[in-house]
Short mmCIF file of the C-alpha atoms (twelve columns), coordinates in Angstrom:
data_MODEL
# 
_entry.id   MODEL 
# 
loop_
_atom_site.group_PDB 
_atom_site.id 
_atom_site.type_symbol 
_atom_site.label_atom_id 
_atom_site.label_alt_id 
_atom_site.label_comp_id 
_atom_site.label_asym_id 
_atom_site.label_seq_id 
_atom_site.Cartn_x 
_atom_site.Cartn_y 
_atom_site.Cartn_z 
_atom_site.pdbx_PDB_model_num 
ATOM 1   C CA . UNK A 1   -161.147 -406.071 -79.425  1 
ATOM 2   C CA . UNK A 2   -163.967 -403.864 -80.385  1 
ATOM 3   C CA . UNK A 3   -162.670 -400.831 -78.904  1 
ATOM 4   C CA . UNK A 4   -159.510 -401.565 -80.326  1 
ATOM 5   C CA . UNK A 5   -161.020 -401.345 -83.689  1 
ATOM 6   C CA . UNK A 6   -163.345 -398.290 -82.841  1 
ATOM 7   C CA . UNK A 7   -160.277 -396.661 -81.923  1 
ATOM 8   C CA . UNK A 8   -157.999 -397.032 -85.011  1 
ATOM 9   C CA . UNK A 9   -161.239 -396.322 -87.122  1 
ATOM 10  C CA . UNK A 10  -161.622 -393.622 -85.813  1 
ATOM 11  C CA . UNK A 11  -158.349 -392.400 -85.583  1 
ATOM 12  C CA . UNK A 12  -158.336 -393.239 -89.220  1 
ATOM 13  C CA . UNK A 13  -161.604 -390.970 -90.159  1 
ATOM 14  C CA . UNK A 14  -160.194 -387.865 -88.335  1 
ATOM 15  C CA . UNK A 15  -156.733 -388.242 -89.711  1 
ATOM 16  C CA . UNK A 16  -157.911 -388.498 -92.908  1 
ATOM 17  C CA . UNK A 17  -160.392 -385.700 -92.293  1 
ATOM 18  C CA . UNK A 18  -157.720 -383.372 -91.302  1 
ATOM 19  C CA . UNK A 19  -155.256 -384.331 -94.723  1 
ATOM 20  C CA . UNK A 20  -158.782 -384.147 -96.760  1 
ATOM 21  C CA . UNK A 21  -159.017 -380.547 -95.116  1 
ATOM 22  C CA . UNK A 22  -155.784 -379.635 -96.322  1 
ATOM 23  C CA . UNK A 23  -156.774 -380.135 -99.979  1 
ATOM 24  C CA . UNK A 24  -159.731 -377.910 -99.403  1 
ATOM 25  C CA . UNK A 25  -159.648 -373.961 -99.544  1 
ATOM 26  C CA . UNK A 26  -156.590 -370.831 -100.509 1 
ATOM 27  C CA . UNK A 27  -153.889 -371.709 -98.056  1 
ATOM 28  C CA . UNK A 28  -152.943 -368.044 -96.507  1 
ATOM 29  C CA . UNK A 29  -149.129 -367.023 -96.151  1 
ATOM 30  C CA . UNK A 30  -148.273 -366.355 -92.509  1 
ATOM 31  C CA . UNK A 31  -144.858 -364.433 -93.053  1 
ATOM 32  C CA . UNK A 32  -144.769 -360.777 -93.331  1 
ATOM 33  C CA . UNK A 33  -146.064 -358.993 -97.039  1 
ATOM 34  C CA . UNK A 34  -141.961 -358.770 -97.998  1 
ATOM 35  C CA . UNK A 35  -141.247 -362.822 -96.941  1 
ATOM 36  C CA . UNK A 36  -144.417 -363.257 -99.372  1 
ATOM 37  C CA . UNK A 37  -142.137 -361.502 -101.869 1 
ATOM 38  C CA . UNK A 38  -139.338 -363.314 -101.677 1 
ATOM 39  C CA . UNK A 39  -141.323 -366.501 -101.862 1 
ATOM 40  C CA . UNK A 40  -142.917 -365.418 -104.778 1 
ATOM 41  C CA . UNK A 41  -139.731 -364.809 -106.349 1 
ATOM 42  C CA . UNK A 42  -137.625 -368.009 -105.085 1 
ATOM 43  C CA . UNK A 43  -141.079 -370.195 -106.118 1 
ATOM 44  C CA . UNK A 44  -141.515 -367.837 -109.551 1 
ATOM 45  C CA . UNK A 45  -145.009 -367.298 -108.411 1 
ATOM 46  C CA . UNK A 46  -147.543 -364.311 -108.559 1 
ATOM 47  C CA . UNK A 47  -149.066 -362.640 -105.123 1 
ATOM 48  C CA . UNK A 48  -152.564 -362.451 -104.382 1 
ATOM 49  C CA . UNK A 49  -153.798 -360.151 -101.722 1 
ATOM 50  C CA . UNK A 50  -157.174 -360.067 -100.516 1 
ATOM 51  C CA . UNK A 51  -157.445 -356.764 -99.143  1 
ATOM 52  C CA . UNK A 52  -160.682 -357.011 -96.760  1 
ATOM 53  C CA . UNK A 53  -162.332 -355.069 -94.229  1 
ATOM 54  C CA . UNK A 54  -163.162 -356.771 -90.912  1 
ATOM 55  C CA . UNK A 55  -166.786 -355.162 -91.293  1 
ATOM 56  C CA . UNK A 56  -166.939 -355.925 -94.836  1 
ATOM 57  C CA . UNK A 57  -170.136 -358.856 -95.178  1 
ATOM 58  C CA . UNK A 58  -168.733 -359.557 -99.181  1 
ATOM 59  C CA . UNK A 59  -165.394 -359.824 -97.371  1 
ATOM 60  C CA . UNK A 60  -166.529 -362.656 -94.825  1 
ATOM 61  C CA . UNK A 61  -168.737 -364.003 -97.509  1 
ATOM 62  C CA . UNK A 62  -165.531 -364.755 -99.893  1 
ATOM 63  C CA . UNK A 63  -163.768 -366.247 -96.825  1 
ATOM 64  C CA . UNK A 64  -166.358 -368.559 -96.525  1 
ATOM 65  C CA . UNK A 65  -167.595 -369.801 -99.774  1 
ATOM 66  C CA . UNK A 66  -165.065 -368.777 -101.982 1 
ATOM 67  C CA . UNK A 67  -161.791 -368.972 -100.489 1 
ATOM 68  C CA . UNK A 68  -162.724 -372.933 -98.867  1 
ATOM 69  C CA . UNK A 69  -163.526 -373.644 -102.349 1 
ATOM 70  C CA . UNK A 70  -161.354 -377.415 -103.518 1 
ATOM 71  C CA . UNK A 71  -160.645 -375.800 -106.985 1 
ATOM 72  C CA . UNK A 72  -160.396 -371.975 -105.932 1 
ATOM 73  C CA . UNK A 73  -157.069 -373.560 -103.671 1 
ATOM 74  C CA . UNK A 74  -156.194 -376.109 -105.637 1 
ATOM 75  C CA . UNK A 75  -155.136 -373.448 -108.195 1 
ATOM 76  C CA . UNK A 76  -154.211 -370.482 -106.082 1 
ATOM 77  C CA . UNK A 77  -152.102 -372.966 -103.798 1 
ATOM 78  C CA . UNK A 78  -150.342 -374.219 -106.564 1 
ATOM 79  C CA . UNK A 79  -149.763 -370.680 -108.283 1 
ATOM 80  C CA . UNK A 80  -149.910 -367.938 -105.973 1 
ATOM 81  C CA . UNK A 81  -148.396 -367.063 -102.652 1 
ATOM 82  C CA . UNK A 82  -151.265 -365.778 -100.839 1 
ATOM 83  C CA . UNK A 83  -151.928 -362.984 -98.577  1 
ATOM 84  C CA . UNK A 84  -155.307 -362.147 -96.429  1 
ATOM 85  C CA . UNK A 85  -154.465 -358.206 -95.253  1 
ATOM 86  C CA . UNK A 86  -156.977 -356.031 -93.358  1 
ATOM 87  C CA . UNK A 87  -156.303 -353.274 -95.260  1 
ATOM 88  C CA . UNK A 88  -157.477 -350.928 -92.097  1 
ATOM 89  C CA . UNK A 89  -154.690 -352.609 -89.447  1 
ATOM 90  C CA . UNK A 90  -151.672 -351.492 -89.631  1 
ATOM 91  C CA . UNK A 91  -149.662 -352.989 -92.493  1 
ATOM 92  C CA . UNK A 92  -153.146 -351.963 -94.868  1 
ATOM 93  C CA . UNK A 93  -152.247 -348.713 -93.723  1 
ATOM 94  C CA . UNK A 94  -149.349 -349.157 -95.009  1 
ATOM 95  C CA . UNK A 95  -149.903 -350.547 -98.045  1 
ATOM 96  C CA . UNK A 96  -152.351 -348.679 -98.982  1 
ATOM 97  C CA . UNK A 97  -150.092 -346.237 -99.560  1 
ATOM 98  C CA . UNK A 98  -148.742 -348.227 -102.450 1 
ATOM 99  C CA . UNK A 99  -151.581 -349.493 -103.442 1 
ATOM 100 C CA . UNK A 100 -154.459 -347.455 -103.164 1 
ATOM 101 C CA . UNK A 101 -158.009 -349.233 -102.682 1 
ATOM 102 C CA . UNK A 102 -161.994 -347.508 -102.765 1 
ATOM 103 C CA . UNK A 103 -163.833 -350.950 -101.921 1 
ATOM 104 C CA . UNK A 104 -163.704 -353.496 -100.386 1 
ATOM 105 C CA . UNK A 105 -162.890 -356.218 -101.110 1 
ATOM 106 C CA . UNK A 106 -160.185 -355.440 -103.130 1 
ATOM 107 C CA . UNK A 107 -157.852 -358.462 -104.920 1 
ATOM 108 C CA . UNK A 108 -154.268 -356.928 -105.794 1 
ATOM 109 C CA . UNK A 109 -152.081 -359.712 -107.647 1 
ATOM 110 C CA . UNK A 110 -148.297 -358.439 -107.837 1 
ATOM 111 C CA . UNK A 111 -145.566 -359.562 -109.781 1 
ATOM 112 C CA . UNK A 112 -142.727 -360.409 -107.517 1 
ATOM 113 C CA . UNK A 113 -141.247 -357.352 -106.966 1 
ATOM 114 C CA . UNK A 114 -144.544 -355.500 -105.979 1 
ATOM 115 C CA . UNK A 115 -145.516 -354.735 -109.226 1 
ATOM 116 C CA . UNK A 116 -149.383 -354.254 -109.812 1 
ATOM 117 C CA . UNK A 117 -150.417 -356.784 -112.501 1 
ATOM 118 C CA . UNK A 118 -154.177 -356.771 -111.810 1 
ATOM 119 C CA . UNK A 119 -156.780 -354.944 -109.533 1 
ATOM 120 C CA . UNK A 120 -160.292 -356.177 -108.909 1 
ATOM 121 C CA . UNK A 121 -162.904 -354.659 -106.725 1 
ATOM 122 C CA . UNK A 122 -165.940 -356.528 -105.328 1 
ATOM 123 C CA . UNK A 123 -166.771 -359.924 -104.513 1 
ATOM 124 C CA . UNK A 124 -166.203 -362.798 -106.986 1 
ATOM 125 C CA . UNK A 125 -167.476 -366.107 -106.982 1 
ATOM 126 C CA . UNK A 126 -164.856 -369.038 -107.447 1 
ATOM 127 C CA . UNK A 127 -165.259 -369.693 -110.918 1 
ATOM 128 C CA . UNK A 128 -164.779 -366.245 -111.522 1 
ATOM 129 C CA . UNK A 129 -162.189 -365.995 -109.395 1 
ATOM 130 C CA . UNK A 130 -160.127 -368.974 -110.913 1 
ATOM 131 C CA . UNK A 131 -160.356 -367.782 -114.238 1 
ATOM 132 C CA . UNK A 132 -159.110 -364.103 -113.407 1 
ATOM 133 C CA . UNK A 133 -156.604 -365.967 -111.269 1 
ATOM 134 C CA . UNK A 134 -155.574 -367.845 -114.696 1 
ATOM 135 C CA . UNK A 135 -155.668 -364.980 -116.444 1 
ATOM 136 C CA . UNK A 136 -152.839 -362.810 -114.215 1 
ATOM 137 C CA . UNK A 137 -150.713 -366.015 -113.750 1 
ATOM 138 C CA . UNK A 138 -150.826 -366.516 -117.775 1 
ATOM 139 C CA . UNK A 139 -149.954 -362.906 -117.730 1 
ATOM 140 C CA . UNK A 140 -147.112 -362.928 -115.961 1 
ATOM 141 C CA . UNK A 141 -145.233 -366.315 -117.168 1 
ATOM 142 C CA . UNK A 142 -145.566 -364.318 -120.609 1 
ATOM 143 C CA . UNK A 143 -143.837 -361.580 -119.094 1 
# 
């Protein structure tokens, strides 16, 4: 009977770990940058890219602390359809052709069409983050 017990408490703690871990952090778009576009315009939401560098230490350092952050995703899930791009693979390549970058890392948020409506360079810390976040989505809804 104890095992029994052990078993379904644990079960419990690591099923409720892994919904818990769901709340937690930006939740990244997998579909390609023009899906993102048409979910941003079916869910009237804004894109966020973070355009990184796989060498880039502010980069790694924002995927981390910053993008794991409960209130950073709680607000970008909620508001944003978001992309993580190395903007030196192949589709940065390409977008950088569209949007043109000097540091990394660089967070584009487009309207849905693919319309720049804010560009910041550097790393940002999530408060910071959340309130330029608020800022764009206010932005656009205004628009």
């Amino acid at each position: 009977m104890k095992k029994v017990a052990c078993f379904c408490f644990s079960a419990f703690l690591l099923l409720g770990g892994l919904q818990a871990q769901e709340l937690f952090g930006i939740r990244f778009f997998e579909g390609t940058f023009e899906q993102a576009l048409a979910q941003a315009d079916k869910e009237k939401k804004v894109v966020f890219i973070d355009a990184y560098a796989s060498w880039c230490g502010p980069c790694k350092a924002m995927s981390r602390n910053v993008f794991t952050n409960r209130e950073v995703g709680i607000f970008f899930n909620a508001n944003l359809i978001n992309l993580q791009i190395d903007w030196e693979g192949a589709l940065g390549s390409k977008l950088q052709e569209k949007y043109p970058i000097r540091a990394y890392p660089t967070l584009i948020y487009l309207d849905a069409k693919g319309t720049p409506l804010a560009v910041f360079e550097g790393y940002q810390g999530a408060a910071a983050l959340v309130n330029q976040a608020k800022a764009v989505v206010a932005k656009a809804r205004a628009q």
